[in-house]
C-alpha positions in Angstrom: 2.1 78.8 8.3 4.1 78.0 11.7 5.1 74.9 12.8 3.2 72.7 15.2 5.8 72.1 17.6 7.7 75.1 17.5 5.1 78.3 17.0 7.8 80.5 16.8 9.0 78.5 13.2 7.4 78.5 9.9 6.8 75.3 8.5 8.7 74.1 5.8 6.5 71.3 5.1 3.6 68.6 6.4 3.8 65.5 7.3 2.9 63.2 4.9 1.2 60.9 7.4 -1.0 63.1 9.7 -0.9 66.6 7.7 0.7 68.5 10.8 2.7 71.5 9.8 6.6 71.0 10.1 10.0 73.6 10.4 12.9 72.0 9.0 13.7 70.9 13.0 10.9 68.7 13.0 11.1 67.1 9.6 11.8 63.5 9.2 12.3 61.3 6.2 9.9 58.7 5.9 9.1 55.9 4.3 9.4 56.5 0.1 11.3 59.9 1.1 8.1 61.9 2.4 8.4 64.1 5.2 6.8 62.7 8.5 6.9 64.3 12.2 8.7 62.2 15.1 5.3 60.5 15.9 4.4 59.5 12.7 7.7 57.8 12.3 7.5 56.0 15.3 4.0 54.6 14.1 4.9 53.4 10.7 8.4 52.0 12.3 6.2 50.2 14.5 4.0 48.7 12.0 6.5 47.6 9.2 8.2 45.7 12.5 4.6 44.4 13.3 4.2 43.5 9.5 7.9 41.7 9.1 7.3 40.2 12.4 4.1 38.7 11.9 5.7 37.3 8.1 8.5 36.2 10.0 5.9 33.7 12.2 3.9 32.8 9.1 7.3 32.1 7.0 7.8 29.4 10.1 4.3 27.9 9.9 4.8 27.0 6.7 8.1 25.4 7.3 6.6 23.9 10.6 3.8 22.3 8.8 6.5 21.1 5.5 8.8 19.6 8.0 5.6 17.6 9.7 4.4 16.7 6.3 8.0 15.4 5.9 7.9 13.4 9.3 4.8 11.9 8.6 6.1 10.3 5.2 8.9 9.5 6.2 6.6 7.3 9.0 4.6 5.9 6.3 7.4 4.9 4.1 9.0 2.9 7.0 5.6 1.5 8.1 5.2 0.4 4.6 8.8 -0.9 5.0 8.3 -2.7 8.2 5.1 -4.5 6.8 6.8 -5.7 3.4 9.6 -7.3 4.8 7.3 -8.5 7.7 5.2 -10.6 4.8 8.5 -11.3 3.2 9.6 -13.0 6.1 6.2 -14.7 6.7 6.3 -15.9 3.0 9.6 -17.2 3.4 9.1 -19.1 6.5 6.1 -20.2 5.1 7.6 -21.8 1.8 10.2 -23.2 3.8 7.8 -24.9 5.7 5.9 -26.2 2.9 8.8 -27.3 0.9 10.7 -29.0 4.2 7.1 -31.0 4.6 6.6 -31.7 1.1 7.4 -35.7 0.7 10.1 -36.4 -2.0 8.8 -38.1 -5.0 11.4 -41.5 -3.7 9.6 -41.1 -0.1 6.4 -40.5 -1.4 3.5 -43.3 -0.9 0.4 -42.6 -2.5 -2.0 -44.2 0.2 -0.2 -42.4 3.2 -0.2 -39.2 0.9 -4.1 -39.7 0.2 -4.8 -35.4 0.0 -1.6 -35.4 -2.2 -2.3 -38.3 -4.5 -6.0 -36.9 -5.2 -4.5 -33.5 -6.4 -2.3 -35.2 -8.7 -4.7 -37.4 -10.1 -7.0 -34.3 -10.5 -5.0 -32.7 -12.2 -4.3 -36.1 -14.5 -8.0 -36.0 -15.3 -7.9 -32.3 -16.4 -4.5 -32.9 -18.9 -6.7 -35.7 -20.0 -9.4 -33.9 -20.5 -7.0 -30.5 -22.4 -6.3 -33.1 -24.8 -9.5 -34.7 -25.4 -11.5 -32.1 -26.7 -12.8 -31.0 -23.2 -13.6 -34.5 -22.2 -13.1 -36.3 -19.1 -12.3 -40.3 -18.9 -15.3 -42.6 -18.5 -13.1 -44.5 -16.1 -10.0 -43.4 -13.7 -8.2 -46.4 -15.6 -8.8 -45.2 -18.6 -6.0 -42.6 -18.0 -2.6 -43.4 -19.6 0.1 -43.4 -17.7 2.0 -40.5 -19.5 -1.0 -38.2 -17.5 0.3 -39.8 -14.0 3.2 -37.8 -12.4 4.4 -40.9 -10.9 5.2 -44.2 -11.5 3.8 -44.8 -7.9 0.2 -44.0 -9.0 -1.3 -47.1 -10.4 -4.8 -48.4 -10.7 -4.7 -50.2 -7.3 -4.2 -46.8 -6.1 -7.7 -45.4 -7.7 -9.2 -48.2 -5.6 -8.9 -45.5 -2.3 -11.0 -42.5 -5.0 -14.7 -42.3 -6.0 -14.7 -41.1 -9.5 -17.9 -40.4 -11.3 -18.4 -38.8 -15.2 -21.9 -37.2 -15.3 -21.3 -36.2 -18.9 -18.5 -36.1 -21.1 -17.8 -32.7 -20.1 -18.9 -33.1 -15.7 -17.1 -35.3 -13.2 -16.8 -35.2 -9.4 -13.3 -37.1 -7.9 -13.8 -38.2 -3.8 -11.3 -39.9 -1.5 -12.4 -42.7 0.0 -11.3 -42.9 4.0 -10.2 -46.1 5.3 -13.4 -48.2 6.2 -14.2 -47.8 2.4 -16.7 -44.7 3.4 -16.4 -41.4 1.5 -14.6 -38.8 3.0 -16.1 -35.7 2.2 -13.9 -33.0 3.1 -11.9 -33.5 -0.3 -14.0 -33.8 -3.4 -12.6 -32.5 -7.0 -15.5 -31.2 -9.6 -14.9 -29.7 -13.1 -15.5 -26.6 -11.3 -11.7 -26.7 -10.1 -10.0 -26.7 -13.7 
């Protein structure tokens, strides 16, 4: 057998690749040590660059897309930051303002303080009522004074409330306005305990 590039050679091999007969001029070593002709080499040097190459470019995808992923958390995290200490700040101010506008208990005047007063002496009627077995007073004076948060609250002050017991265990509490009217826009019920 003569070799395919030099006729005038016997072949000492074939290539491993394309089966072409080889002298010992023409052989080269190959990939895992076989014997491949100058073409063949070139082609398989060609594709393992190709192959590296093209895992070279997926290798950076994936880092690309990790190092987005990254980005975008680290975006959310400091949204979420920028938000909580946006309501922090909100709920501050807030309670600031609440407690600045709040009357002290030596300023406070129940019959200037009408929304105030009514809240408090709700909330008289319901201790009443925790230790009465569930039941409400008959009368607004029939609350002792220990249930009144304030020595300021007195019976001439329920004189400015509507109070009415349905049943031991229903009542409904109304401010009256000025004129002696009902103002309904605050009314207490057994429904707010």
């Amino acid at each position: 057998m003569k070799c395919t590039n030099h006729p005038h050679k016997d072949a000492v091999t074939k290539c491993s690749q394309c089966q072409d007969a080889l002298c010992d001029e023409c052989v080269l070593s190959g990939k895992d040590k076989d014997a491949v002709c100058s073409c063949c080499a070139i082609l398989v040097a060609a594709k393992d660059a190709s192959r590296v190459a093209y895992e070279r470019r997926e290798e950076r995808e994936v880092k690309r897309q990790a190092m987005k992923a990254k980005g975008k958390r680290k975006i959310h995290t400091l949204l979420l930051v920028v938000i909580s200490l946006a309501v922090a700040v909100l709920g501050a101010n807030l309670y600031l303002h609440l407690k600045v506008n709040a009357p002290n208990i030596e300023e406070f005047d129940p019959y200037e303080n009408l929304a105030l007063t009514a809240g408090l002496v709700n909330e008289a009627i319901t201790e009443y009522a925790e230790d009465h077995g569930g039941k409400f007073p008959k009368y607004l004076n029939d609350i002792p004074g220990k249930y009144m948060p304030s020595e300021k609250i007195t019976s001439s002050v329920f004189k400015k409330f509507s109070y009415t017991r349905f049943s031991p265990k229903s009542y409904e509490l109304r401010v009256r306005d000025s004129v002696g009217g009902i103002d309904l826009g605050l009314v207490f019920t057994e429904k707010d305990l």
